[in-house]
Backbone as CSV, one residue per row, in Angstrom:
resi,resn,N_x,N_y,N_z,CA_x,CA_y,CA_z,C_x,C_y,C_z
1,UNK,111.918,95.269,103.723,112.753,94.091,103.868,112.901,93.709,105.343
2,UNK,112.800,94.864,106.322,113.267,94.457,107.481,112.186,94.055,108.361
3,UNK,110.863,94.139,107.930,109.527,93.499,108.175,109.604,91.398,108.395
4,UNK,110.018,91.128,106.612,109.698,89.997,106.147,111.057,89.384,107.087
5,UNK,112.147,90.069,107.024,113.275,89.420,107.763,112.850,89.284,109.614
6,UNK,111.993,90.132,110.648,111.792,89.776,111.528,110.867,88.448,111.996
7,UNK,111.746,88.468,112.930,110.588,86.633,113.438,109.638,87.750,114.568
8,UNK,108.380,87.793,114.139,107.206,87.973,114.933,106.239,88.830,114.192
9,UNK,105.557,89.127,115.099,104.483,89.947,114.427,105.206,91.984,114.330
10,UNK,104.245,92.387,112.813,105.090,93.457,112.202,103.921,94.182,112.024
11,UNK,104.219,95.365,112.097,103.234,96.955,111.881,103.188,97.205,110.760
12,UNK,102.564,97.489,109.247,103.457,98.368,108.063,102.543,99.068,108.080
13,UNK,102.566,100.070,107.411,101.773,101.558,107.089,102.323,101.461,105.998
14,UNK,100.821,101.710,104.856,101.323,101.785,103.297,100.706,103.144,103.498
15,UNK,101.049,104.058,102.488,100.350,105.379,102.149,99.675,104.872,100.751
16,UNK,98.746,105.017,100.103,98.110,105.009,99.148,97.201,106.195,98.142
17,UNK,97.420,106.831,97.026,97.000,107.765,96.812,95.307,107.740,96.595
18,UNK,94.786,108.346,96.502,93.459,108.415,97.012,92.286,107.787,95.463
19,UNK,92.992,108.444,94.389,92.454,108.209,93.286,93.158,105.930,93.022
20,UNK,94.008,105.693,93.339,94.112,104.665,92.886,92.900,103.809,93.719
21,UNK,93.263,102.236,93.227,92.402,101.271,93.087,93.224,99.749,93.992
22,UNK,92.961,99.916,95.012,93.689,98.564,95.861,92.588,97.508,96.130
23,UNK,92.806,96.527,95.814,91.853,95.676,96.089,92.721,94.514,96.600
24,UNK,91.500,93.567,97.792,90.827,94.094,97.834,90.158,94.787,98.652
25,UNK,88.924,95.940,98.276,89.038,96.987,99.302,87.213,96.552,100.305
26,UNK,87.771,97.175,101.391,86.246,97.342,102.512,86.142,98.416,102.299
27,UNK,84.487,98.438,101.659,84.380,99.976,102.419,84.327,100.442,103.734
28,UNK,83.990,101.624,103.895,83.970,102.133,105.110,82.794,101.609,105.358
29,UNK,82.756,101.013,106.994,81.339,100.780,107.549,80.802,99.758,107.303
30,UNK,81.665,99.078,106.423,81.233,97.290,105.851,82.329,96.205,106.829
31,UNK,81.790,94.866,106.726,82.467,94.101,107.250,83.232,92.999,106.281
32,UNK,84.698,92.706,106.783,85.683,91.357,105.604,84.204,90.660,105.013
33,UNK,83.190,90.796,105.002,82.519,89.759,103.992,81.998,90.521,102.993
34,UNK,82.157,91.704,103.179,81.569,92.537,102.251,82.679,93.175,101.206
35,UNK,84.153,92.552,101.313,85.187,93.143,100.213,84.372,93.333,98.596
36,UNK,85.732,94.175,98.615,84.965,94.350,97.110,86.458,93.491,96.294
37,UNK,86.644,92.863,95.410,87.209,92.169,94.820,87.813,92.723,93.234
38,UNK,89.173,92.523,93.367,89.485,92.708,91.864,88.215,92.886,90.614
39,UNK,88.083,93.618,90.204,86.601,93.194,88.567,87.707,92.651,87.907
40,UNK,86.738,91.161,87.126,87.382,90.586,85.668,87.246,91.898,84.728
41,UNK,88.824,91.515,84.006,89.301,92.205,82.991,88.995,91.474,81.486
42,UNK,88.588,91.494,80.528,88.689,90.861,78.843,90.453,90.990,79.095
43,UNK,90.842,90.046,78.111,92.230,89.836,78.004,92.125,90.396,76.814
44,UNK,92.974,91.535,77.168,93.313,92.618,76.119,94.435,92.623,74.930
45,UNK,95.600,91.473,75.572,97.081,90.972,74.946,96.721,91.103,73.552
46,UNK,97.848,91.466,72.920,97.569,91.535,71.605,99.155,90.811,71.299
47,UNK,98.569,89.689,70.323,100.370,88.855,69.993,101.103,89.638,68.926
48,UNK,102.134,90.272,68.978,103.041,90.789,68.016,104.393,90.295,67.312
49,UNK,103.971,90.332,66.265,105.080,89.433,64.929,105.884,90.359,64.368
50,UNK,107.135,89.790,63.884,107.876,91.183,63.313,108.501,90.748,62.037
């Protein structure tokens, strides 16, 4: 909160566990044109009636 509330430029450090999935991600040794991008998902929703 006390990031978005300062007027200027801000540092954050996320920790991220190693097995998850952040996108989107650079690899190592690649350049911003080479992100790798969310993959399309099938829409899985299933509508439920009761």
């Amino acid at each position: 909160r006390q990031a978005m509330d300062h007027d200027g430029p801000v540092v954050c450090e996320f920790q991220v566990k190693p097995d998850e999935n952040l996108y989107p991600m650079v690899p190592a040794g690649a350049s911003l044109a080479e992100t790798i991008d969310l993959p399309a998902y099938e829409d899985e929703r299933v509508e439920v009636t009761a």
